[in-house]
C-alpha positions as CSV (number, residue, x, y, z in Angstrom):
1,X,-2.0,-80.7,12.6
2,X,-4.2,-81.2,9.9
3,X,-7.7,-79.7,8.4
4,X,-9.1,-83.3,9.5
5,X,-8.0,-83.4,12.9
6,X,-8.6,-79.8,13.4
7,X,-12.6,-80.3,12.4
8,X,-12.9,-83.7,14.5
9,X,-12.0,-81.4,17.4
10,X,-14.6,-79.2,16.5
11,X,-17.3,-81.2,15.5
12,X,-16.9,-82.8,19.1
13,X,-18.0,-79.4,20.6
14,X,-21.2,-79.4,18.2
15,X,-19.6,-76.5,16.5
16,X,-18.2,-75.6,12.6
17,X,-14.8,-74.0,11.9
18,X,-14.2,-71.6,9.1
19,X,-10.9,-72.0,6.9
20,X,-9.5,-69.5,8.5
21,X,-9.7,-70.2,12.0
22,X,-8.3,-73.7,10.5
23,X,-5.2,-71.2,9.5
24,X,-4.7,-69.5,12.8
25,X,-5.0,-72.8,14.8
26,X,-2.3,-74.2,12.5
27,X,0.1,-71.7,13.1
28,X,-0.6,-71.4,16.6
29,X,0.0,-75.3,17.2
30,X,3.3,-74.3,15.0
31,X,4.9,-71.6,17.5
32,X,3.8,-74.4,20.1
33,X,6.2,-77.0,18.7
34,X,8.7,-74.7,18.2
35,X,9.1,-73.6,21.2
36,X,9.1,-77.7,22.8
37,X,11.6,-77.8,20.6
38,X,13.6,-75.3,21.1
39,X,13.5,-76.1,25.0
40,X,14.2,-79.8,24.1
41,X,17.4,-79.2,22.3
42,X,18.8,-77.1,24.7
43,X,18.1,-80.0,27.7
44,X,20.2,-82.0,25.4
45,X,22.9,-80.3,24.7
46,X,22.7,-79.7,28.5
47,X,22.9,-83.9,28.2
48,X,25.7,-83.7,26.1
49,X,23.7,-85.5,23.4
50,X,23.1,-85.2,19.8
51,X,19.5,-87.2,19.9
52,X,16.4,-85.5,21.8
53,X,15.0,-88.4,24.1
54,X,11.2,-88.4,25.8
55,X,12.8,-86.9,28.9
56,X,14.1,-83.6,26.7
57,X,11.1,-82.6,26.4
58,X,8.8,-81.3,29.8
């Protein structure tokens, strides 16, 4: 995610963000996606395919 998208958020809720907040967010969202994707590849090997599909991921 991006500094951009990050303060859009943000300013929706009438608030500022410091840069690092912006930091801790982005690695938070990181570990996030990791972790889908992580669980994704495993439903498709379960699959027996070599391509994650929308239904990999839950």
């Amino acid at each position: 995610m991006n500094k951009k998208s990050i303060k859009y958020f943000v300013e929706k809720e009438k608030k500022k963000i410091g840069v690092e907040a912006i930091k801790k967010i982005n690695v938070l969202v990181e570990d996030y996606v990791e972790k889908i994707v992580k669980k994704a590849c495993r439903n498709a090997d379960f699959a027996g395919r070599k391509i994650l599909k929308e239904e990999d991921i839950k």
